[in-house]
C-alpha positions in Angstrom: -12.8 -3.3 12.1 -12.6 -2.4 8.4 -9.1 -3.7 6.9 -7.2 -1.2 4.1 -4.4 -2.2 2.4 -1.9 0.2 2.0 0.4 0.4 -1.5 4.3 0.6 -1.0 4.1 4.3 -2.2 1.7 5.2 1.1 4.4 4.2 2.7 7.6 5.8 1.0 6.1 9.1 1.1 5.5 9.2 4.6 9.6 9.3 4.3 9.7 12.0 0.8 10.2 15.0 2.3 10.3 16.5 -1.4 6.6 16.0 -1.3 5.5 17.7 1.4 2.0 17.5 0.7 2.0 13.6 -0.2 4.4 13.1 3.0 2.0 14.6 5.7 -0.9 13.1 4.2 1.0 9.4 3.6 1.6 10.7 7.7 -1.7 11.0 8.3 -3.1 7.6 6.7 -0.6 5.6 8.4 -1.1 7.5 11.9 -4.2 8.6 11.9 -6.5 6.9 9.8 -5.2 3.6 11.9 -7.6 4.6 14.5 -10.7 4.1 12.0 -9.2 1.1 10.1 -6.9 -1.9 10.4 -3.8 -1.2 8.1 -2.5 -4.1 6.1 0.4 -4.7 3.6 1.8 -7.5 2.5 5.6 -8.9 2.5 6.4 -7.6 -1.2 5.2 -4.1 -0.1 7.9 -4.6 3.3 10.6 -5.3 0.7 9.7 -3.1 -2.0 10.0 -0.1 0.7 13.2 -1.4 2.0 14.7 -1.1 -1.6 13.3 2.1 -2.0 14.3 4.3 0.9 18.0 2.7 1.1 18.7 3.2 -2.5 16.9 6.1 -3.9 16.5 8.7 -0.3 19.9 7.2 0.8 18.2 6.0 4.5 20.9 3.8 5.8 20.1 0.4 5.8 20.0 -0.3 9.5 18.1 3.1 10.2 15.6 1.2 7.4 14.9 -1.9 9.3 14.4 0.0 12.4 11.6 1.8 10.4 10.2 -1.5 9.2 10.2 -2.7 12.7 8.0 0.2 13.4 5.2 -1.4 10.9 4.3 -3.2 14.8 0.6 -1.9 14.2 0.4 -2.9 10.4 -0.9 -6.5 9.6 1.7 -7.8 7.1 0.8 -10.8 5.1 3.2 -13.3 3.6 3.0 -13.6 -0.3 2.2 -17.6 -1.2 1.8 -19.8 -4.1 -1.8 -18.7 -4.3 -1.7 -15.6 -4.1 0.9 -15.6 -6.8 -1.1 -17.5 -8.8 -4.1 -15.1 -8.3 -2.1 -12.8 -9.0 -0.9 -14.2 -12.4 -5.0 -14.5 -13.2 -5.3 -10.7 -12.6 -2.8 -9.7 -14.7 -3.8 -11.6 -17.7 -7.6 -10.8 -16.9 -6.6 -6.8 -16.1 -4.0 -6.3 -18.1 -2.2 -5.2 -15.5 1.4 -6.0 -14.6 2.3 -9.2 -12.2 3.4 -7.0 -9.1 0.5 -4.7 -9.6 -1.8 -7.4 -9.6 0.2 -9.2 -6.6 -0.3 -6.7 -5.0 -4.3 -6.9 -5.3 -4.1 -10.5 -4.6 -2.7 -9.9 -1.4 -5.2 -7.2 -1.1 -8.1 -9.3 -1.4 -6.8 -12.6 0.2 -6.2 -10.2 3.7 -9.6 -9.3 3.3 -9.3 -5.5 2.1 -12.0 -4.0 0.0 -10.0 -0.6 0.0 -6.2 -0.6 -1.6 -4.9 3.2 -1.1 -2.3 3.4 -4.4 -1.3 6.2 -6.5 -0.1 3.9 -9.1 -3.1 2.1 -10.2 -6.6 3.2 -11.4 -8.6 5.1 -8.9 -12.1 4.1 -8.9 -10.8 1.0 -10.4 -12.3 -2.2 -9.0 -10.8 -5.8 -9.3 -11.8 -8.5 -7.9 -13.9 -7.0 -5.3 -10.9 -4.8 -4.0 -11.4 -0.7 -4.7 -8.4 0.9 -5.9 -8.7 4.7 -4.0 -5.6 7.2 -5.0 -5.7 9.1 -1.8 -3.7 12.4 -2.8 -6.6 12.6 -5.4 -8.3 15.7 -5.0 -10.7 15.2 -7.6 -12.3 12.5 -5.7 -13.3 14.9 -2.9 -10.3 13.3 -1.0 -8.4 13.3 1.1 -8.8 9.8 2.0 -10.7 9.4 5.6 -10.7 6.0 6.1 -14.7 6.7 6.7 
């Protein structure tokens, strides 16, 4: 099964119910689009979500980690020396910053060609992973997962 790494903003606005549109099509990648394709993030993307829906939507924290434990059909991957240091080679090489570029790592090292993120280039490709913004209309999108 294809493997598509999913940014920490897929996953926030699944929960941003002040983006309607984003939230039910975040919804729809992360319960639909899971048929097609094995969802993966990685352990900063867990923590980065955390951090965002306790402190900026006000999700109590223990509400949070139930959510989180919810992830049960997402492959998470744990961030390592390597992939920091990959990571430290695409941000020099990309000019991109370290936790956009860890993020990559971690993308490519699960084996994910696809990275769904609105906060990177879309079209962009590093390091043999495709960046795809999937609220991008322009692209034809929304994003399939086909």
């Amino acid at each position: 099964m294809r493997k598509v790494f999913l940014d920490t903003n897929i996953l926030v606005y699944a929960l941003d119910s002040t983006e309607s549109g984003k939230q039910a099509r975040a919804r729809q990648i992360i319960f639909e689009t899971a048929n097609s394709v094995a969802l993966v993030v990685s352990t900063q993307v867990v923590q980065e979500f955390y951090n965002v829906v306790t402190r900026k939507f006000g999700v109590e924290k223990l509400k949070a980690k139930r959510i989180i434990r919810a992830f049960t059909g997402i492959e998470i991957i744990t961030i390592d020396m390597q992939m920091i240091e990959s990571a430290i080679d695409i941000s020099i090489l990309s000019d991109l910053s370290f936790w956009d570029s860890l993020i990559i790592a971690a993308a490519e090292t699960s084996g994910c060609h696809e990275l769904l993120s609105e906060d990177l280039n879309t079209g962009q490709s590093v390091n043999r992973v495709k960046i795809i913004n999937p609220f991008d209309t322009k692209l034809g999108l929304p994003y399939t997962g086909k």
